[in-house]
BATINU-826704 format. One line per 5 residues: number of its first residue (from 1); their letters; for each residue x, y, z of N, C-alpha, C. Coordinates in steps of 0.1 Angstrom, whole numbers. Layout:
BEGIN
NUM> a> X:Y:Z:X:Y:Z:X:Y:Z | ...
This chain:
BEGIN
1> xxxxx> -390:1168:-609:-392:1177:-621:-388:1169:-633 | -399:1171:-644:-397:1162:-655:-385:1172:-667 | -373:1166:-672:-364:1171:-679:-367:1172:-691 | -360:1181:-700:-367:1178:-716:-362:1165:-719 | -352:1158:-717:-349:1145:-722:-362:1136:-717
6> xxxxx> -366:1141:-706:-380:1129:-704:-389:1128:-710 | -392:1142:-715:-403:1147:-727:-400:1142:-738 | -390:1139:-745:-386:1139:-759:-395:1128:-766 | -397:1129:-775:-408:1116:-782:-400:1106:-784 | -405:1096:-788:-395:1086:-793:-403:1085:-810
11> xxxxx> -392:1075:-817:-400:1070:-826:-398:1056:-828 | -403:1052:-837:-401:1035:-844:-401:1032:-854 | -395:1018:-860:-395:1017:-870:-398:999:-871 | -409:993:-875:-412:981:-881:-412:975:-887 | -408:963:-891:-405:951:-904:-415:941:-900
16> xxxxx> -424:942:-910:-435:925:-910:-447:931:-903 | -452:947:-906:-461:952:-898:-476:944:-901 | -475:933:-915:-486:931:-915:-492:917:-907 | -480:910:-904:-486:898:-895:-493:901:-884 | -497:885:-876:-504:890:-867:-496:899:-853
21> xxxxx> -483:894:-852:-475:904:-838:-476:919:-847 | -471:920:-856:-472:934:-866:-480:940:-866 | -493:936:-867:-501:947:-868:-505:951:-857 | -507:941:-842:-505:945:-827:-498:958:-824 | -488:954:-829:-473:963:-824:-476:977:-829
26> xxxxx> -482:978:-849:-482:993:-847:-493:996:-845 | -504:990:-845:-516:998:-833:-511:1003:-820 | -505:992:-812:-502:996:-799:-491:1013:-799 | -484:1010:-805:-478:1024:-812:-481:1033:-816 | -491:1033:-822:-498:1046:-829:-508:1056:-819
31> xxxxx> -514:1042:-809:-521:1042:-793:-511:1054:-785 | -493:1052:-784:-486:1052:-775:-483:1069:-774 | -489:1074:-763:-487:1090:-766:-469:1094:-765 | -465:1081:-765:-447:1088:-763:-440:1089:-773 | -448:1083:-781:-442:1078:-799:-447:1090:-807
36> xxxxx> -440:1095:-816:-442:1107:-825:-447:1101:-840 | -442:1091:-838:-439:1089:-857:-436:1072:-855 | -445:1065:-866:-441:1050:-864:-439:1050:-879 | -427:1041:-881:-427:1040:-898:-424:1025:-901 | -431:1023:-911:-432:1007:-915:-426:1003:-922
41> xxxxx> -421:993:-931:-413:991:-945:-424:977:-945 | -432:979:-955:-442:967:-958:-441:965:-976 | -448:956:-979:-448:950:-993:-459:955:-998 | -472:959:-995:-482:971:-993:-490:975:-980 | -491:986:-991:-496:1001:-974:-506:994:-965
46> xxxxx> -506:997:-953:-513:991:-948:-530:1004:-945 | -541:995:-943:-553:1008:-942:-555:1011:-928 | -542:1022:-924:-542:1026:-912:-539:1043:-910 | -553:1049:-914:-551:1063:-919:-546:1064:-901 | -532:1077:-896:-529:1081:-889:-519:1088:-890
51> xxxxx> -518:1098:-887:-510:1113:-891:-496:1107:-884 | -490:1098:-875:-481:1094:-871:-475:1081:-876 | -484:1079:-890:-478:1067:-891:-471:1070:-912 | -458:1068:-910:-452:1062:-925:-450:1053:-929 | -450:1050:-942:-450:1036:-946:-440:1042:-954
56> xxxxx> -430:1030:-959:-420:1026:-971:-421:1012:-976 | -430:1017:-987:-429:1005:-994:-420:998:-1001 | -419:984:-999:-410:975:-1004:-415:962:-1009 | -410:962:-1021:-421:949:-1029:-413:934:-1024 | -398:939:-1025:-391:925:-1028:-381:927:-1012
61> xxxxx> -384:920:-1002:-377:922:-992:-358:918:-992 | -355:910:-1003:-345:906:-1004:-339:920:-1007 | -343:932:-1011:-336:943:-1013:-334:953:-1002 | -337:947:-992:-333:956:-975:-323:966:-976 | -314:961:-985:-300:969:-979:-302:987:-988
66> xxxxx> -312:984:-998:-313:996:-1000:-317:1011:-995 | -321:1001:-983:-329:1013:-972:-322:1018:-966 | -307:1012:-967:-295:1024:-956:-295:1035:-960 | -296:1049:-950:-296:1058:-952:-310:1059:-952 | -319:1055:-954:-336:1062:-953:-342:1060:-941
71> xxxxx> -335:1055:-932:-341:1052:-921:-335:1056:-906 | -343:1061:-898:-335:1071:-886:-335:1060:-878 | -326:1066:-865:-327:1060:-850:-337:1057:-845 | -338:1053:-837:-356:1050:-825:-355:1035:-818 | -369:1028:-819:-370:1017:-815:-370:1011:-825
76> xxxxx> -362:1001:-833:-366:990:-845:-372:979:-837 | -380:973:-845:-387:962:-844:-388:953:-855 | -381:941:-855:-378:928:-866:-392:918:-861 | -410:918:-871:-416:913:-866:-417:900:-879 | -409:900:-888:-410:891:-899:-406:874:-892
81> xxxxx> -416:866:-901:-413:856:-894:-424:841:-905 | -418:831:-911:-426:826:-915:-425:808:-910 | -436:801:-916:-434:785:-920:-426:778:-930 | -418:766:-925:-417:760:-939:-429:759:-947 | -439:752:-944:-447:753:-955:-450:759:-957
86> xxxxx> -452:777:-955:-460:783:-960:-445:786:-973 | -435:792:-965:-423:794:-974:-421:783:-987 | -425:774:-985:-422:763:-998:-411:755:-995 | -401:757:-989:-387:752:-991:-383:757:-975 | -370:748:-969:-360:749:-960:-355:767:-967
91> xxxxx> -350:764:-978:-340:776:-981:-350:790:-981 | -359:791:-987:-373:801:-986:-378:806:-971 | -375:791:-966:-377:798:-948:-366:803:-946 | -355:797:-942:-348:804:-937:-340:820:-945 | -344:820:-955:-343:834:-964:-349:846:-953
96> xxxxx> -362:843:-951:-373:850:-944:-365:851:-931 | -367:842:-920:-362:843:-907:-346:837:-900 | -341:841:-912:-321:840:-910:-316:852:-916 | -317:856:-933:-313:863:-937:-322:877:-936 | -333:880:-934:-340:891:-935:-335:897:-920
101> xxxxx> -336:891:-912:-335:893:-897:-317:903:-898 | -314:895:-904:-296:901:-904:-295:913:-911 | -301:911:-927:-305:930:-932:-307:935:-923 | -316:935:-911:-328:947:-907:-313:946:-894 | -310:940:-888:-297:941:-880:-283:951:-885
106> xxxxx> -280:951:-901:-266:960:-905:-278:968:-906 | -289:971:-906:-297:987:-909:-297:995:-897 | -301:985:-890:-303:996:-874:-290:993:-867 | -277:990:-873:-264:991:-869:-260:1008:-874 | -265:1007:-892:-261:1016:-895:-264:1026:-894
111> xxxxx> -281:1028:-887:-286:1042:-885:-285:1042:-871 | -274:1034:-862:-275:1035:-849:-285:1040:-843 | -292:1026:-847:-307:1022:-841:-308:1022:-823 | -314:1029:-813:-315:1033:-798:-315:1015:-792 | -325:1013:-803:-327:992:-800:-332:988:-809
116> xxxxx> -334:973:-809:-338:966:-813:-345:951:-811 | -353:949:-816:-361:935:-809:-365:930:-820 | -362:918:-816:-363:907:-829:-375:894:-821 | -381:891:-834:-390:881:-829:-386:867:-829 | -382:860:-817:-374:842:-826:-385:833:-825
121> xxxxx> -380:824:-814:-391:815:-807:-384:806:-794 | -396:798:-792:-396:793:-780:-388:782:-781 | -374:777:-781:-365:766:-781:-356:767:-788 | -351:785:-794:-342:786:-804:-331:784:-798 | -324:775:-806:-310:768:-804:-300:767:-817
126> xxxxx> -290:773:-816:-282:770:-829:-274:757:-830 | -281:747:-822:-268:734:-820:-282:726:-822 | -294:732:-823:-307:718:-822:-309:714:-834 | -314:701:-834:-314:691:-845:-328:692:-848 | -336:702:-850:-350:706:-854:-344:720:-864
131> xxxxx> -352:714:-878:-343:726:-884:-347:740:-880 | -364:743:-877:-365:752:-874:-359:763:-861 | -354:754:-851:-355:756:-841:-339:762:-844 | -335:754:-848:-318:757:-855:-316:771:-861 | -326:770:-870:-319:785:-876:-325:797:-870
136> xxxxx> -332:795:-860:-340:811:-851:-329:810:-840 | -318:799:-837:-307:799:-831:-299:809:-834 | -294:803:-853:-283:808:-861:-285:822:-861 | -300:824:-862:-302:840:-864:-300:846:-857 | -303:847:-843:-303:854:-829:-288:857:-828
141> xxxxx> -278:848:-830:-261:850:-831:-260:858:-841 | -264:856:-854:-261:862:-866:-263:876:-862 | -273:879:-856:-280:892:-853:-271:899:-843 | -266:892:-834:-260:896:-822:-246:902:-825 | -243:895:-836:-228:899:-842:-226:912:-849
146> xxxxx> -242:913:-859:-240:922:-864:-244:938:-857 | -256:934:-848:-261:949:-845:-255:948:-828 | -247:962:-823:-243:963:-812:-248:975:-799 | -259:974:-808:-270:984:-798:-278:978:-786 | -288:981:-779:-295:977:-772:-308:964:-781
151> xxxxx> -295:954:-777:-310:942:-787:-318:932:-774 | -327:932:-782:-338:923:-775:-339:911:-782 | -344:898:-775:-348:893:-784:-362:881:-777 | -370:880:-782:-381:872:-781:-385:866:-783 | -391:852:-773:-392:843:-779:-406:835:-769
156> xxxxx> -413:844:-779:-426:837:-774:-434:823:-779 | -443:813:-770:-447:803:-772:-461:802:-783 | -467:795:-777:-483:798:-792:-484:813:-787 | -487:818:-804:-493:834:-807:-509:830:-806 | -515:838:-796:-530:838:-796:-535:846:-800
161> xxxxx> -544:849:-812:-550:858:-820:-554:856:-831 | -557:863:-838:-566:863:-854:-558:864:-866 | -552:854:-869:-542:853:-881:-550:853:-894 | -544:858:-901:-553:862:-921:-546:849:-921 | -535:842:-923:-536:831:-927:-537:816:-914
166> xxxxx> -549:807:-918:-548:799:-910:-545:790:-913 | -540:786:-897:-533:775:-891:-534:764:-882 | -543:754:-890:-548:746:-882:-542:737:-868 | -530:731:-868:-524:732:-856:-528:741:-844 | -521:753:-850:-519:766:-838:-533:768:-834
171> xxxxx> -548:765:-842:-558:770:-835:-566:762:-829 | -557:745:-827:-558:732:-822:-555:739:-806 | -543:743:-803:-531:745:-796:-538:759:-788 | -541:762:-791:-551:774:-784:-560:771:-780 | -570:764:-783:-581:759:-776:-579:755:-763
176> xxxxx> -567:743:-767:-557:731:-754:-555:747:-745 | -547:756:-748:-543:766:-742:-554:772:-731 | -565:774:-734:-572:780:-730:-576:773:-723 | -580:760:-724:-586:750:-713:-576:748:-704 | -564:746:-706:-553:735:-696:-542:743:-695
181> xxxxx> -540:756:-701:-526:766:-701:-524:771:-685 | -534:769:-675:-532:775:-662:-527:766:-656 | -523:750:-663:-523:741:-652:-501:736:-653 | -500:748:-663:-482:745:-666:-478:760:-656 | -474:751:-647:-466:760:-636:-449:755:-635
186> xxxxx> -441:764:-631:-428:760:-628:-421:760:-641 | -411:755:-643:-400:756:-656:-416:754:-664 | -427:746:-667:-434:745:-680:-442:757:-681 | -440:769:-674:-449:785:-673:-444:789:-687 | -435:788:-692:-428:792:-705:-437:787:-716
191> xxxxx> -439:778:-714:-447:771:-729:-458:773:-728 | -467:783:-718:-479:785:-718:-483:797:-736 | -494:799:-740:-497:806:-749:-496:822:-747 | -494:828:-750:-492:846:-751:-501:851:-764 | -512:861:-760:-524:870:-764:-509:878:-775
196> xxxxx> -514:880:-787:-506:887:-794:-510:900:-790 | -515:907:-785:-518:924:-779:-507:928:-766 | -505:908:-760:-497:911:-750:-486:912:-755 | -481:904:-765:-469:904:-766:-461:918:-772 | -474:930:-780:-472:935:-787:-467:948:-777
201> xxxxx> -476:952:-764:-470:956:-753:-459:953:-747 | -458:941:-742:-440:937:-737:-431:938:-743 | -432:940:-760:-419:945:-768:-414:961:-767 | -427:969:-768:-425:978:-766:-421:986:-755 | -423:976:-747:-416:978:-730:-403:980:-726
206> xxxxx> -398:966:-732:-384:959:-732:-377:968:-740 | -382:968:-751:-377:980:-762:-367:991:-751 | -374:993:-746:-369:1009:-737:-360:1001:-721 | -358:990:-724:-355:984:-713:-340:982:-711 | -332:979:-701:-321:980:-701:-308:971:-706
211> xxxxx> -301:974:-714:-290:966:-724:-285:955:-718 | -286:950:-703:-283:943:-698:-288:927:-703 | -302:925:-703:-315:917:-709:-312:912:-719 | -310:902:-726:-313:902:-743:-322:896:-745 | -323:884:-736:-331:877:-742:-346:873:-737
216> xxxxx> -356:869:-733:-368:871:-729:-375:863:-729 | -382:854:-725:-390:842:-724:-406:844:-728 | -413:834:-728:-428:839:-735:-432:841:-717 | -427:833:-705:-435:841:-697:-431:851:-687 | -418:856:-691:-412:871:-688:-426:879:-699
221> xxxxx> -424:876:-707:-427:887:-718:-448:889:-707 | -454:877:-707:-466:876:-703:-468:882:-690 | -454:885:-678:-455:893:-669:-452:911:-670 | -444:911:-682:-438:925:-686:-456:932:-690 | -461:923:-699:-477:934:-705:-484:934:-690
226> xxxxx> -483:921:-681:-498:920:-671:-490:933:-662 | -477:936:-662:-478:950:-648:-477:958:-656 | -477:959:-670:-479:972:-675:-496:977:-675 | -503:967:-677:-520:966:-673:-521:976:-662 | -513:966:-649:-512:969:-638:-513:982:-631
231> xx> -503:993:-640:-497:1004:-636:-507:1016:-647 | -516:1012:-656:-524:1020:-662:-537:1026:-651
C-alpha cells in the first residue's frame, strides 16, 4: 500500500537551466509526473510555456546571495559551468565554476535543500597541476563544507549534444566517441562520452538517491539513465 509520503510531489530548483545539461534537466523535469513545480534562476526566461515551470530572473549571477529566503526545499541542481576561453580570464572562470557553485551551496544550506547536485568533471582534483581540473577540485570541497544535506556530485566525460555555443574540440571528440567509445572498457569505461539526456536522467535519479554516494563517475552516471530506460 502506497503512503501519502510516497504520493507527495517533489519539487526543483535549477541554476544554468540554459546550457546544454540545463536545458535536458528541465525538460526532463517538467516530463517527470513526480515533480510539481520546477523553478529556475536564469539571466533570461527561458521559451518554455508550462504551468509547472517558474522562472526567477537574475541578470548578474554574482548576486546569488540575494535569493536567500526566495527559494524552498526540493531537489537543487548546480548546472552552471564554463571555459577559460569562453570566460576570458583564469579569474572569470573560476568566478563561474568555484564561486557560483558555493552561493548556490550556502542557498540550499539555507533553505535546507532535500539535495543537491553539482556538475564538476572528469579528473577534478584539488591538488592537480591543470588549472581547470584544480579548481572543479577546490569547488567540490568548497561545496562539501558549505552545504550538509544530501550532495551529489558529477562528473561526467565529453557532453554529447547540441550546444548554442560551439566547440570545436568537443565536436572533434564526439565523432572519435562515436566511432571508438565502445572500444574503452575497464578503468578507461569512465572516459567514454555521455548523451546529455542521459546525463540529465541520472541526475535526477541520484538526486533522490542515498546520502551515502557523493560522488559519481561519467560511467556510473551512463548506467544509472540505461536501467532507468530499462525499468520504463
Amino acid at each position: 500500500m502506497t503512503s501519502k509520503q510516497d504520493k507527495k510531489k517533489k519539487t526543483a530548483v535549477v541554476f544554468g537551466a540554459t546550457g546544454l545539461i540545463g536545458k535536458e534537466l528541465v525538460k526532463t523535469l517538467l516530463n517527470d509526473d513526480s515533480y510539481e513545480r520546477v523553478t529556475v534562476v536564469v539571466r533570461s526566461p527561458l521559451a518554455l510555456p508550462d504551468s509547472k515551470l517558474s522562472q526567477i530572473k537574475l541578470t548578474d549571477f554574482s548576486k546569488l546571495s540575494e535569493l536567500k529566503g526566495h527559494l524552498k526545499s526540493g531537489n537543487w541542481f548546480c548546472c552552471l559551468g564554463t571555459t577559460i576561453k569562453t570566460a576570458g580570464s583564469r579569474e572569470a572562470f573560476a568566478n563561474v565554476d568555484l564561486e557560483m557553485p558555493k552561493a548556490i551551496a550556502g542557498l540550499a544550506e539555507a533553505a535546507s535543500a532535500e539535495s543537491l547536485v553539482v556538475i564538476s568533471s572528469i579528473g577534478a582534483n584539488a591538488s592537480s597541476s591543470n588549472f581547470y581540473l584544480r579548481t572543479k577540485g577546490e569547488m567540490e570541497m568548497a561545496v562539501m563544507a558549505i552545504y550538509k544535506g544530501n550532495l551529489k556530485f558529477v562528473r561526467p566525460s565529453l557532453l554529447m549534444g547540441d550546444r548554442v555555443e560551439f566547440r570545436l574540440a568537443e565536436s572533434i571528440s564526439a565523432v572519435f566517441m562515436k566511432a571508438f567509445g565502445w572500444m574503452m572498457i575497464g578503468t578507461l569505461r569512465k572516459y567514454r562520452g555521455i548523451k546529455a539526456g542521459d546525463l540529465a536522467r541520472a541526475m535526477i535519479i541520484i538526486s533522490n538517491g542515498p546520502a551515502e554516494k557523493v560522488t559519481y563517475e561519467s560511467d556510473e552516471l551512463q548506467k544509472v539513465a540505461k536501467e532507468s530506460n530499462m525499468l520504463k
